[in-house]
N, C-alpha and C positions, 0 to 999 in steps of 0.2 A: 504494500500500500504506500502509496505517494501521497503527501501533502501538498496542498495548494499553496504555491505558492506568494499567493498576495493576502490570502486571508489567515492561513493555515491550519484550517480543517482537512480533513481524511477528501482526498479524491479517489473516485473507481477507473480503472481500466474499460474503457469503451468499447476497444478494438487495440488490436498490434498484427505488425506487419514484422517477419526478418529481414534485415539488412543485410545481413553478411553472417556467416555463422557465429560470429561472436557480440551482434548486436542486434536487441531487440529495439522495433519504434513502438511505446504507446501512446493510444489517444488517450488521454484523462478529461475528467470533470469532477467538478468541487461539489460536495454533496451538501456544504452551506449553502442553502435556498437564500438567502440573502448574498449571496457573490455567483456561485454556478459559473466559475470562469474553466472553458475549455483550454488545454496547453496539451502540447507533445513533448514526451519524454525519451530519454533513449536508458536500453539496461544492458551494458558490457558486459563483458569478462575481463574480471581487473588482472587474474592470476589465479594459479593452480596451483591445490594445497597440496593435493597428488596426482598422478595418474599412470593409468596401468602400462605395463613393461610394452604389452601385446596386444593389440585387439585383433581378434578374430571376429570374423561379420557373420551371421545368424539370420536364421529368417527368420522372418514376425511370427509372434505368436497369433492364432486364431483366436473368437471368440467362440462364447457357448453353440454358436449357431454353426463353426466352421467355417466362419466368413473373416478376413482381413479387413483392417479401419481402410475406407476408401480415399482417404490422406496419405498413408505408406503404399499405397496401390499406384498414384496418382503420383509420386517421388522416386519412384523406380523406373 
């Protein structure tokens, strides 16, 4: 959760879009009804606390139905 910047109450994520794989854009809004000021935000990857030796690539898991999310369908 982000704060608004000019009031600084709690804003929601609207929407987001990736940039690049290390950065996200969100849209926010102020859930103070007295400001409700729209901004965009970005969320990086500042650094990596670990990460593994090796990765090996896997395929998706299925759901209960045997069906794959049509997002990992759609990125392959």
């Amino acid at each position: 959760m982000m704060r608004c910047p000019l009031c600084g109450q709690p804003a929601n994520t609207r929407s987001s879009s990736q940039i690049s794989n290390q950065t996200k854009e969100r849209y926010n809004q102020c859930q103070n009804i007295n400001c409700g000021a729209t901004f965009i935000s970005h969320e990086t990857v500042a650094r990596f606390i670990s990460q593994p030796g090796k990765i090996d690539p896997v395929n998706p898991h299925t759901d209960e139905f045997q069906q794959i999310a049509l997002s990992l369908v759609l990125s392959h």
